[in-house]
LUMDREN-609333 format. One record per residue (C-alpha): x, y, z negated; residue number from 1. Coordinates in Angstrom, 3 decimals. Layout:
<atoms>
<atom X="X" Y="Y" Z="Z" k="NUM"/>
...
</atoms>
This chain:
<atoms>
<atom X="0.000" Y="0.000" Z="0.000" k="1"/>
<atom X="1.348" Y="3.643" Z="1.293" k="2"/>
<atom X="0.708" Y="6.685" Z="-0.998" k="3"/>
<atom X="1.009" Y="9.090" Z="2.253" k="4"/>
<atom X="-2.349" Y="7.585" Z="3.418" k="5"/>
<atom X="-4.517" Y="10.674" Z="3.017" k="6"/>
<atom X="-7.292" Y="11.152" Z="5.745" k="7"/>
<atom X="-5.822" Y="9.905" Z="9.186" k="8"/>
<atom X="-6.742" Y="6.443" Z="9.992" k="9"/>
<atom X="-5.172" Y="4.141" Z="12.454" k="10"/>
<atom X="-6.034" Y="1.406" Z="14.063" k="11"/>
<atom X="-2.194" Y="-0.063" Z="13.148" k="12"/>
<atom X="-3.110" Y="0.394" Z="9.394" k="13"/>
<atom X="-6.734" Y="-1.805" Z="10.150" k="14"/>
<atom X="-4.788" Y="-4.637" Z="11.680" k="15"/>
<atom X="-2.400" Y="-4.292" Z="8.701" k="16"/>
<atom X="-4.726" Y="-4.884" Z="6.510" k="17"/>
<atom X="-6.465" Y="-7.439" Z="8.666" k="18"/>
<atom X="-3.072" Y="-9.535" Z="8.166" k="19"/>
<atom X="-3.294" Y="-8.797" Z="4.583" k="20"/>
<atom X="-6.682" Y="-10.234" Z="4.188" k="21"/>
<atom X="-6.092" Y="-13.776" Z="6.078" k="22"/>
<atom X="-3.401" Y="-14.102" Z="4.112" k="23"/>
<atom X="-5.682" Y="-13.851" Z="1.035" k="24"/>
<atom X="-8.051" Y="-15.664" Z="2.072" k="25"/>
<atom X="-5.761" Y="-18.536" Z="3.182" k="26"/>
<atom X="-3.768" Y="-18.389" Z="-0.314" k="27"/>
<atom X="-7.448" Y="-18.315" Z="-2.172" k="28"/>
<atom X="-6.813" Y="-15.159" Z="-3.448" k="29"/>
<atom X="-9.965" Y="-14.094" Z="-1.416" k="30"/>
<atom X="-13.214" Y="-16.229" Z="-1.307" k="31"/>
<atom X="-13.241" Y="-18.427" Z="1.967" k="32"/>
<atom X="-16.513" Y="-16.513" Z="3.086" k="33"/>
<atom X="-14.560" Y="-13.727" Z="4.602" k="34"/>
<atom X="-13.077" Y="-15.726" Z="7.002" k="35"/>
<atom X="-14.254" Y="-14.694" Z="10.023" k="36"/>
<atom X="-14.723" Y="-11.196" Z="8.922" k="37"/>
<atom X="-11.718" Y="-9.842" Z="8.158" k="38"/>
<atom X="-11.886" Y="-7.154" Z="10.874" k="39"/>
<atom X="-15.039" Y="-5.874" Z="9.543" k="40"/>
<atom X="-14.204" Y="-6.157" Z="5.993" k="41"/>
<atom X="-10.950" Y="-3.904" Z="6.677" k="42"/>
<atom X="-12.987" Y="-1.289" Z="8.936" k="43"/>
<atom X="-15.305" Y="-0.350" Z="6.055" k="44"/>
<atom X="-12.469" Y="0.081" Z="3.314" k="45"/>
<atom X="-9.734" Y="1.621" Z="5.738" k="46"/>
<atom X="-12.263" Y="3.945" Z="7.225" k="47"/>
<atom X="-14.718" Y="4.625" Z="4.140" k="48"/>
<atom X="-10.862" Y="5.505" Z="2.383" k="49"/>
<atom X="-11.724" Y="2.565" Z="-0.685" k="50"/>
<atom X="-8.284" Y="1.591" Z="-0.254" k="51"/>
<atom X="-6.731" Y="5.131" Z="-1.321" k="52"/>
<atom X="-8.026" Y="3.782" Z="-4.886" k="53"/>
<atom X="-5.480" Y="1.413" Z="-4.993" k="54"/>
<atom X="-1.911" Y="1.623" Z="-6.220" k="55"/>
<atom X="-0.849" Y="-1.788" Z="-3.965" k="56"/>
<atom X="-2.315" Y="-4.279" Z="-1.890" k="57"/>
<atom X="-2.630" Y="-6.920" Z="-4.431" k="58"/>
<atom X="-4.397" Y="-4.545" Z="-6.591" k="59"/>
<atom X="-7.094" Y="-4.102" Z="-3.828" k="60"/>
<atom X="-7.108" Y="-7.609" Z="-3.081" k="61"/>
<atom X="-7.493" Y="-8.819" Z="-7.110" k="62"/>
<atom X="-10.689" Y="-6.289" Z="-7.612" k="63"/>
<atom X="-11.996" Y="-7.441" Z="-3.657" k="64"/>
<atom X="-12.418" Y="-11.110" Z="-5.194" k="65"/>
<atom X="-14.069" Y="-9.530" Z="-8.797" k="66"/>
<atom X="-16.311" Y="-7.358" Z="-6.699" k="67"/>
<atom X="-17.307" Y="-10.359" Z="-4.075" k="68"/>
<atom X="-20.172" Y="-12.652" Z="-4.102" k="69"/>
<atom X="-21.473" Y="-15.470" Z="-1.987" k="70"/>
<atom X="-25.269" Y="-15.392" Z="-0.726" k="71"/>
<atom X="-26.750" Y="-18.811" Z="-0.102" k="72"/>
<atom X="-29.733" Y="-20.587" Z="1.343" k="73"/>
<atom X="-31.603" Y="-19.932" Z="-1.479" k="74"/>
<atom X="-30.972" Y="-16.417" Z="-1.282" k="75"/>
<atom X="-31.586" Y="-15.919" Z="2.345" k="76"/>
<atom X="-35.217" Y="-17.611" Z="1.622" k="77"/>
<atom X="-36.079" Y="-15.053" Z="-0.840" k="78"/>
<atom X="-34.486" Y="-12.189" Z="1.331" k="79"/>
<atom X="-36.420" Y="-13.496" Z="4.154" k="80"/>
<atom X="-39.974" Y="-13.476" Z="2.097" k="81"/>
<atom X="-39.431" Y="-9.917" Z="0.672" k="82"/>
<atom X="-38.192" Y="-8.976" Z="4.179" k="83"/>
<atom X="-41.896" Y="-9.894" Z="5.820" k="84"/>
<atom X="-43.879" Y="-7.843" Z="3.154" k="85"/>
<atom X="-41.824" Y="-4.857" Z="3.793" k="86"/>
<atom X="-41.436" Y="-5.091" Z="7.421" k="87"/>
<atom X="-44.819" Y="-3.965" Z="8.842" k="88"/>
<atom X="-44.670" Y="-1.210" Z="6.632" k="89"/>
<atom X="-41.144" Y="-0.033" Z="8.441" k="90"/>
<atom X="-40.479" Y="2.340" Z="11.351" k="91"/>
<atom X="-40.731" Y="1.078" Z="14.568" k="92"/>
<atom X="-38.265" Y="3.846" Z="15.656" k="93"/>
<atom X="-34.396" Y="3.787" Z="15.017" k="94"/>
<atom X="-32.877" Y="6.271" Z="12.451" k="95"/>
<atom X="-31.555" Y="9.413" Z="14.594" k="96"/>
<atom X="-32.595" Y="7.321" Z="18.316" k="97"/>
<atom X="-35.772" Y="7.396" Z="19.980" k="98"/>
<atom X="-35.433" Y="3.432" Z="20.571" k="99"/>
<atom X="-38.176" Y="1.048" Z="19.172" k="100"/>
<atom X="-37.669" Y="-1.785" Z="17.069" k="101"/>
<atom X="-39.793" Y="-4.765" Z="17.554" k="102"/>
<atom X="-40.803" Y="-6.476" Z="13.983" k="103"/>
<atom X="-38.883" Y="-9.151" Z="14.132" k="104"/>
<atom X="-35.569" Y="-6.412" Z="14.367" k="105"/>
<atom X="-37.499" Y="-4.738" Z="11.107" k="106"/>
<atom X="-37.478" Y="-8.174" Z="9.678" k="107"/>
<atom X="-34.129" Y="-8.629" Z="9.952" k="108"/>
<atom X="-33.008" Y="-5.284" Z="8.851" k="109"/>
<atom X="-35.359" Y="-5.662" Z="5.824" k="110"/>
<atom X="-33.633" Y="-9.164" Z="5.159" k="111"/>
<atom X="-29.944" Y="-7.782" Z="4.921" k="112"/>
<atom X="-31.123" Y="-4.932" Z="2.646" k="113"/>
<atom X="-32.781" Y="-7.298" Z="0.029" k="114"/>
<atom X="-29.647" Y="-9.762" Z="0.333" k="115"/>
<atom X="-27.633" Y="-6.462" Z="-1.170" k="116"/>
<atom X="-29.930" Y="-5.984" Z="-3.743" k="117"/>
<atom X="-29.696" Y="-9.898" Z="-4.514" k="118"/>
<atom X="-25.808" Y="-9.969" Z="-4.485" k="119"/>
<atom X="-25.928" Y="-7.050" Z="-6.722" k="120"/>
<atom X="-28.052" Y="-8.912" Z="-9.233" k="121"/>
<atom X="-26.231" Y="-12.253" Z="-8.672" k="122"/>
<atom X="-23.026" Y="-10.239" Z="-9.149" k="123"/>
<atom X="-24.327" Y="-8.806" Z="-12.600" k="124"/>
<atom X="-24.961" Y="-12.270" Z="-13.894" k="125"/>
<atom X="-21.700" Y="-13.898" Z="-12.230" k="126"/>
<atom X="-19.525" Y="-10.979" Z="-14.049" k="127"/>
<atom X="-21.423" Y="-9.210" Z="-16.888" k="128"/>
<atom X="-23.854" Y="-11.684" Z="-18.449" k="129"/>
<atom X="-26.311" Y="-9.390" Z="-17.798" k="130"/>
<atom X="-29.866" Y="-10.797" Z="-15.858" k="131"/>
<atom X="-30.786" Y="-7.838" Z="-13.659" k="132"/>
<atom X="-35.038" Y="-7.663" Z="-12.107" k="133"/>
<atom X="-35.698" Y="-6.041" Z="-8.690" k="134"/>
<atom X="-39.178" Y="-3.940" Z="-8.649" k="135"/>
<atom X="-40.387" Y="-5.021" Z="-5.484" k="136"/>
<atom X="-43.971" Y="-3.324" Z="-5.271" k="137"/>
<atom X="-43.554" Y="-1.143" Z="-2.185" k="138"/>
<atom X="-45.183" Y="2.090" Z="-2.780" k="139"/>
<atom X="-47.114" Y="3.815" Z="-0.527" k="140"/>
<atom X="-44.200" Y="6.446" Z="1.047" k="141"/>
<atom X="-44.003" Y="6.520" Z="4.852" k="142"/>
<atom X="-40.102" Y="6.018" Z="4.238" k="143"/>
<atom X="-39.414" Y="3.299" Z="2.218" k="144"/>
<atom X="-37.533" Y="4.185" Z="-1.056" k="145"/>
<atom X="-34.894" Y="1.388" Z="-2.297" k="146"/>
<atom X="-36.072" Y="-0.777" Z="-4.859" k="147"/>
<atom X="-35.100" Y="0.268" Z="-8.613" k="148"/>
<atom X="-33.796" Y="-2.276" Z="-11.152" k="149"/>
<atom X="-36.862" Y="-3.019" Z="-13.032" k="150"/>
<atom X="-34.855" Y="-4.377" Z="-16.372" k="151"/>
<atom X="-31.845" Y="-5.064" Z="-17.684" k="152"/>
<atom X="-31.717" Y="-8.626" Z="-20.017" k="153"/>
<atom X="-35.343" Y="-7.738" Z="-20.147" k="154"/>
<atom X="-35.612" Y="-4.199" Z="-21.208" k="155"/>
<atom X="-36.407" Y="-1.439" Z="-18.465" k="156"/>
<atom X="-32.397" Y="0.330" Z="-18.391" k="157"/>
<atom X="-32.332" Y="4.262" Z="-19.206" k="158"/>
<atom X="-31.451" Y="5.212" Z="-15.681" k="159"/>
<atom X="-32.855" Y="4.499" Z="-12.944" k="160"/>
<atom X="-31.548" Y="2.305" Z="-9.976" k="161"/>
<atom X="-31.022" Y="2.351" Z="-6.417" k="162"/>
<atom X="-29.649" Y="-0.291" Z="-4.484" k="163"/>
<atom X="-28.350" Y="0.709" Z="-1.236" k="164"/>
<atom X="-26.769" Y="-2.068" Z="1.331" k="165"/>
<atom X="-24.518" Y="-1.833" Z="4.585" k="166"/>
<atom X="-22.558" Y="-3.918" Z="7.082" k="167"/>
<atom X="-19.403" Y="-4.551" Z="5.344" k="168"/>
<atom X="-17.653" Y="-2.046" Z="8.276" k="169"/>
<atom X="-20.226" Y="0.649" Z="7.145" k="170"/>
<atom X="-18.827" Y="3.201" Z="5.504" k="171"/>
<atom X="-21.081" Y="5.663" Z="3.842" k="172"/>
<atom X="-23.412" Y="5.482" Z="1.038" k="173"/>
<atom X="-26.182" Y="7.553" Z="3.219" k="174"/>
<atom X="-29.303" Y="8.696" Z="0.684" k="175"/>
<atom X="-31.923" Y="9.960" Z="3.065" k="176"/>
<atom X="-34.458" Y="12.122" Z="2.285" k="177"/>
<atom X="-36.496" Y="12.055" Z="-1.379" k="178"/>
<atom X="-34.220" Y="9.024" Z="-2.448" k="179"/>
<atom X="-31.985" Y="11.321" Z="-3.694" k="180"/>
<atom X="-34.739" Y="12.339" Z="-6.303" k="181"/>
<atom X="-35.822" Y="8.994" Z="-6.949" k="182"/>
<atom X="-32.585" Y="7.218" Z="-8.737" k="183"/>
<atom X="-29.829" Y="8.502" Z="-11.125" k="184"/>
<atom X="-27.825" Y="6.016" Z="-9.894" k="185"/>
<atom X="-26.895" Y="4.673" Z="-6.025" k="186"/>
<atom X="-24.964" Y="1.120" Z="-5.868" k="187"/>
<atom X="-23.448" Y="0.314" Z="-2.372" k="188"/>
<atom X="-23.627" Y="-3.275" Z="-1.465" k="189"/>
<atom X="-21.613" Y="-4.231" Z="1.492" k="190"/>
<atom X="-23.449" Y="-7.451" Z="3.313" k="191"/>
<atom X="-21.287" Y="-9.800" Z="6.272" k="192"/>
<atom X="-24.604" Y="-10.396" Z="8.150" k="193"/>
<atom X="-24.645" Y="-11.440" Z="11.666" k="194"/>
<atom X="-26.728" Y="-11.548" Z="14.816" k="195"/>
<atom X="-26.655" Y="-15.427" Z="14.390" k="196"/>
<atom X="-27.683" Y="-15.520" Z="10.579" k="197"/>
<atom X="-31.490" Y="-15.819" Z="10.823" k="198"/>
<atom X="-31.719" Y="-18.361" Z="14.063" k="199"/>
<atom X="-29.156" Y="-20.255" Z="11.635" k="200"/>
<atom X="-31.079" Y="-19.804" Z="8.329" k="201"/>
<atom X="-34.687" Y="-21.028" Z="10.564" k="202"/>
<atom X="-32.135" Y="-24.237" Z="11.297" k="203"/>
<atom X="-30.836" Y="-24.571" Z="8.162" k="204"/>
<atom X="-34.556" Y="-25.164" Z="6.796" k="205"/>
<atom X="-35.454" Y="-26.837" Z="9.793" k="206"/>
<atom X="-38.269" Y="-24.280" Z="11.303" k="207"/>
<atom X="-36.931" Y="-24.617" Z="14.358" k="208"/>
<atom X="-36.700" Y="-28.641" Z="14.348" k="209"/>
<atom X="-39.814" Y="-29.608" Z="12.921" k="210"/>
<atom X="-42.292" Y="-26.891" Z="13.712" k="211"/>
<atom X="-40.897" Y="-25.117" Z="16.847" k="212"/>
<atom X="-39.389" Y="-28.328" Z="18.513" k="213"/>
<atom X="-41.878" Y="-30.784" Z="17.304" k="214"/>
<atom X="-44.911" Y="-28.465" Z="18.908" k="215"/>
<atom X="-43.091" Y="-28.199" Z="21.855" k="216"/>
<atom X="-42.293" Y="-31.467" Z="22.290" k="217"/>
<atom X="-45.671" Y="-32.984" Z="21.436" k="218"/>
<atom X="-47.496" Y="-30.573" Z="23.851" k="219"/>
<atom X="-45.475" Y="-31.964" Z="26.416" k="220"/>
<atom X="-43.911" Y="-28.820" Z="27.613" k="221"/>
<atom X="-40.015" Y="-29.692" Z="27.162" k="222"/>
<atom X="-37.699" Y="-32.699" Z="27.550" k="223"/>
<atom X="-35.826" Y="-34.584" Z="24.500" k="224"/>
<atom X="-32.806" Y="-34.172" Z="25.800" k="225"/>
<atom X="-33.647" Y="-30.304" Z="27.090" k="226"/>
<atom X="-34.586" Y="-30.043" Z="23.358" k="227"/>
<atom X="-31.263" Y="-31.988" Z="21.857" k="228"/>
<atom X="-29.074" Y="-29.494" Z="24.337" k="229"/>
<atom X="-31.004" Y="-26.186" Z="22.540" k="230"/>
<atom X="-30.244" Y="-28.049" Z="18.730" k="231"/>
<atom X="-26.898" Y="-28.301" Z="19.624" k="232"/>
<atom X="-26.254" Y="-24.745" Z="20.742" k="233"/>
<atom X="-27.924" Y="-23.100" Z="17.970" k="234"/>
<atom X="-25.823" Y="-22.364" Z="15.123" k="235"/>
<atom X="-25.124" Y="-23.739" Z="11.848" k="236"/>
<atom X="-26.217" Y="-21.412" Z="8.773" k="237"/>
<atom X="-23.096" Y="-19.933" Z="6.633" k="238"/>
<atom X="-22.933" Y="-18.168" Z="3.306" k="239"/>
<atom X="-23.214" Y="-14.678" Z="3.635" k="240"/>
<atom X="-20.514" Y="-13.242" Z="1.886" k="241"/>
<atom X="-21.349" Y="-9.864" Z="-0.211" k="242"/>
<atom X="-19.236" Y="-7.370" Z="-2.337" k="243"/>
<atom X="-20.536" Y="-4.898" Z="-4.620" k="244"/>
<atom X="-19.002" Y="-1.448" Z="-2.988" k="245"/>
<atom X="-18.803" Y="0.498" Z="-5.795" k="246"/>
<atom X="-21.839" Y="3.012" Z="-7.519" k="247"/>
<atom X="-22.422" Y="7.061" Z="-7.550" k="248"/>
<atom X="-23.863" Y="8.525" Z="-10.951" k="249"/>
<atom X="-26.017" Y="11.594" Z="-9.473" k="250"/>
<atom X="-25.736" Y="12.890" Z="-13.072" k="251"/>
<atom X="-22.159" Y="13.343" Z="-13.035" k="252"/>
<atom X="-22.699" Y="16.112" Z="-10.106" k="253"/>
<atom X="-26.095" Y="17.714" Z="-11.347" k="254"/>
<atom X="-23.865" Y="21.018" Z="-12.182" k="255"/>
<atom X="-22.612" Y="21.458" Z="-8.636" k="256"/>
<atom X="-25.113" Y="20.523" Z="-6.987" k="257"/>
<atom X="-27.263" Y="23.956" Z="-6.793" k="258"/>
<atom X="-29.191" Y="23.351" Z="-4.138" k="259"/>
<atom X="-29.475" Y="21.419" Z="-0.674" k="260"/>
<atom X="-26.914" Y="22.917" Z="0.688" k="261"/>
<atom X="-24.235" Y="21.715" Z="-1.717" k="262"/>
<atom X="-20.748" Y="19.992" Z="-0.800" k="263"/>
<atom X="-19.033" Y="18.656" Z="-3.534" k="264"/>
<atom X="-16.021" Y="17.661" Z="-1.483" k="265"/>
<atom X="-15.067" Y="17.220" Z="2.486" k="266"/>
<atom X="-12.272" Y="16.446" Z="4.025" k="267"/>
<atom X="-11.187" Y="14.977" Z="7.452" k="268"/>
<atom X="-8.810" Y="14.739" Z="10.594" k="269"/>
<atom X="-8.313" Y="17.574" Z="12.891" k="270"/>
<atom X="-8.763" Y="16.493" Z="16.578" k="271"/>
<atom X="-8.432" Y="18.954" Z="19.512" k="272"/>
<atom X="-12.123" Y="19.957" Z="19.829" k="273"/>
<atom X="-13.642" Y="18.081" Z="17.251" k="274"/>
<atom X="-13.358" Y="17.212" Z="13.152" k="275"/>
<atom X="-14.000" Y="13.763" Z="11.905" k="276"/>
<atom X="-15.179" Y="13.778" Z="8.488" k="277"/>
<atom X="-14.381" Y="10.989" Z="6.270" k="278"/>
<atom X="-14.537" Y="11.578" Z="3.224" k="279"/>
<atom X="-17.287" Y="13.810" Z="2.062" k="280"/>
<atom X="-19.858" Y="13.954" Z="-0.995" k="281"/>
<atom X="-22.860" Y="16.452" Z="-0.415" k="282"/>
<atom X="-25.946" Y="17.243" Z="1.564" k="283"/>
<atom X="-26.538" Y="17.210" Z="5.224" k="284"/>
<atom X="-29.155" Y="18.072" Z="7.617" k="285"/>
<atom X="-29.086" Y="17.377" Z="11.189" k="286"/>
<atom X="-32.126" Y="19.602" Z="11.311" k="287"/>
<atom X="-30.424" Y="22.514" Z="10.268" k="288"/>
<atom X="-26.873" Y="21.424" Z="11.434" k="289"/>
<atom X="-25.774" Y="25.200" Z="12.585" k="290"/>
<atom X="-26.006" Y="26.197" Z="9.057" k="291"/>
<atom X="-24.441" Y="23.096" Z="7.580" k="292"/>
<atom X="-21.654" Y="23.008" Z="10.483" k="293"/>
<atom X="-20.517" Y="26.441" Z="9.431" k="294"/>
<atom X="-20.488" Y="25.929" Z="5.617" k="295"/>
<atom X="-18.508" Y="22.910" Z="6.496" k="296"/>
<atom X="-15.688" Y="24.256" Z="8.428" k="297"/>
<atom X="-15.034" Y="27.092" Z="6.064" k="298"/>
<atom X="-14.917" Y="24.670" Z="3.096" k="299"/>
<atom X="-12.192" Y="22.772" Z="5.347" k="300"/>
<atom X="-10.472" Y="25.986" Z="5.993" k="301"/>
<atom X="-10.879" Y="26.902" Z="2.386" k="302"/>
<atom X="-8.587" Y="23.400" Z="1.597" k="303"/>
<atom X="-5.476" Y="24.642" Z="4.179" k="304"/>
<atom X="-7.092" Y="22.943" Z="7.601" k="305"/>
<atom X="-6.582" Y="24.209" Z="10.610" k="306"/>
<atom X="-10.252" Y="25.032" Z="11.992" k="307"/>
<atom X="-11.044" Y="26.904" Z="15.118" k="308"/>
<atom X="-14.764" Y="28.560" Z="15.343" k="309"/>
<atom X="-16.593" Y="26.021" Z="17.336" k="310"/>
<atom X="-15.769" Y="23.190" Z="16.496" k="311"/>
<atom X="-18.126" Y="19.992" Z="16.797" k="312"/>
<atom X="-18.176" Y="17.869" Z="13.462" k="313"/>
<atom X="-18.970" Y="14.044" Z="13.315" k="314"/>
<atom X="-19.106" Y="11.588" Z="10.418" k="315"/>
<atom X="-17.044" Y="8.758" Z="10.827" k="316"/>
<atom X="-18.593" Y="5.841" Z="12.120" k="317"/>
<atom X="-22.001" Y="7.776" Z="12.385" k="318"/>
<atom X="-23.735" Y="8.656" Z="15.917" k="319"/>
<atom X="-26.469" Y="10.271" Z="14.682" k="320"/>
<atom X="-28.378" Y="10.561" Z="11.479" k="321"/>
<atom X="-32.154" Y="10.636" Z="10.903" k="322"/>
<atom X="-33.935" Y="13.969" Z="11.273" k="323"/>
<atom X="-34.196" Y="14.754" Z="7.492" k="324"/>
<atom X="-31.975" Y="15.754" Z="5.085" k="325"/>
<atom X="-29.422" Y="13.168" Z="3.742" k="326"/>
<atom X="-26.771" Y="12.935" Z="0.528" k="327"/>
<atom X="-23.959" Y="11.188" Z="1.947" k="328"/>
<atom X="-20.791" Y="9.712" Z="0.090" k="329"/>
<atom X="-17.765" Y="7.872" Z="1.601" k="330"/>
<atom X="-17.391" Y="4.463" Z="-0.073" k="331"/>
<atom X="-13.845" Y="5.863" Z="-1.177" k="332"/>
<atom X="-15.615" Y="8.352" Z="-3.488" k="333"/>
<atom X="-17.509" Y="5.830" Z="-5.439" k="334"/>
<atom X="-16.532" Y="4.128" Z="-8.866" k="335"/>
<atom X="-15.575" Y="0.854" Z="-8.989" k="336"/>
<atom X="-13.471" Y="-0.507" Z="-11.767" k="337"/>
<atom X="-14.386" Y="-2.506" Z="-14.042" k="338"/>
<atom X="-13.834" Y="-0.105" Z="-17.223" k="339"/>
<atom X="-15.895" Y="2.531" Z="-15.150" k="340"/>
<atom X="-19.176" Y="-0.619" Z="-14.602" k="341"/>
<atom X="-18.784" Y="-1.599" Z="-18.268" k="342"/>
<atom X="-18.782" Y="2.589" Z="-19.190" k="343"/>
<atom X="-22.318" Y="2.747" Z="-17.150" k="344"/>
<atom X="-23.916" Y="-0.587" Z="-18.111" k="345"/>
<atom X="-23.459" Y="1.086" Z="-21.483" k="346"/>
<atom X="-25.090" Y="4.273" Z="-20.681" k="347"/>
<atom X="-28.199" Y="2.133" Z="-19.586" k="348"/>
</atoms>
């Protein structure tokens, strides 16, 4: 691990890490579930900055293994279930696109954010002892609010909750609209989903072999072996592996945060035309983005960077957010250690 490492990053330090990480893995220093994402895994913390938390790679690789858990069939299942009740309720339309999402992508979307908010309370068990209840009755909003911890070893905890989840190369914790006002404190949950997980899990429980093969078969419509060729090519189900990002405590900032316009911190690399922000903690609107963009550059200028009037500004790993206003966080800017989980689980 470099100490230089500020806010530049390079695809050479990704694939350094990427080597770092099979390594791990290989030694079992890192749970076997990552294999296969290691590229992913080392996107998110290069480019959300988590690694600038760390004194040495062995550091970051010891509390990767404490912060990881494994998501099963079981878990899937229950993902799956909650996933259906919420999906209908979803919008059809893509945040910040105008493209529509059939129900079965709303399904799927709704499944990987439930498996975060199961690893989180698998994790809680697995490392604190502590048995952790999701409130799952979906409210009435038109944008669905994350689901708060309902208790804590049965008791309801003193803050409230928010479980937020994201590909494990995402790299912001992204609070849209009221959600800021609905939790005191935001958990990111980084999920290793793929495209091929729910085909696999419908496998894995045999929905495909015994319902959608067996009609199919017995209304005469395919072949044995056209069926045995389709088996064969569909996928077998893995673990999903899961790590518990890190959490923000909304209380710690109530005194700088004045209004909807406050930045807490920014910072970011200087390109020709453009500045790529990644690491930031604050509010943005892509609604009002003139007024935000301009606040934003002279805060940079205010820290020594060289800004020209102009400029455009984009989020790292972000094309476009949802038209409403958002409180974003780079995963590097959350807590994480263990001293700093056991210092909230005793505020609760």
């Amino acid at each position: 691990m470099t100490s230089y490492y500020n806010v530049t990053v390079t695809s050479k330090l990704i694939e350094e890490y990427i080597e770092i990480v099979k390594g791990a893995i290989g030694r079992g220093d890192l749970p076997s579930t990552f294999k296969g994402f290691e590229r992913k895994l080392c996107e998110g913390a290069v480019r959300g900055l988590d690694i600038t938390q760390f004194t040495s790679y062995n550091e970051w690789i010891s509390w990767l293994s404490w912060a990881s858990v494994s998501l099963d069939e079981n878990d899937y299942l229950k993902a799956a279930i909650h996933g259906l009740r919420l999906a209908p309720r979803l919008a059809a339309t893509d945040y910040g696109t105008s493209r529509k999402r059939d129900l079965g992508q709303r399904w799927t979307d709704a499944i990987r954010g439930f498996l975060g908010e199961i690893a989180f309370t698998k994790w809680m068990q697995e490392k604190f002892g502590f048995s952790v209840k999701m409130d799952y009755g979906y409210g009435p909003l038109s944008e669905f609010l994350m689901s708060d911890v309902k208790s804590i070893d049965g008791r309801e905890p003193r803050l409230k909750i928010g479980i937020k989840t994201t590909k494990l190369e995402g790299v912001w914790l992204d609070i849209p609209g009221a959600q800021i006002k609905h939790s005191d404190v935001f958990v990111l949950v980084r999920v290793g989903v793929t495209s091929e997980h729910f085909v696999a899990f419908l496998k894995k429980i045999s929905a495909i072999r015994d319902k959608l093969m067996k009609e199919a078969l017995g209304r005469g419509l395919v072949r044995e072996e056209e069926l045995k060729e389709a088996w064969d090519v569909t996928p077998e189900f893995t673990p999903v592996p899961a790590y518990i990002v890190g959490f923000l405590n909304k209380l710690e900032y109530m005194n700088m945060l004045k209004d909807d316009y406050s930045i807490i911190e920014a910072d970011g690399e200087v390109k020709r035309v453009r500045v790529v922000i990644n690491k930031y903690i604050g509010f943005w609107n892509p609604d009002k983005e003139k007024e935000y963009r301009t606040m934003l550059l002279a805060f940079l200028r205010n820290k020594g960077k060289n800004i020209r009037d102009g400029m455009k500004i984009t989020f790292e790993g972000i094309g476009d957010f949802s038209k409403t206003l958002h409180f974003i966080a780079n995963s590097g800017s959350l807590r994480r250690r263990e001293d700093e989980w056991k210092e909230l689980l005793r505020e609760l």
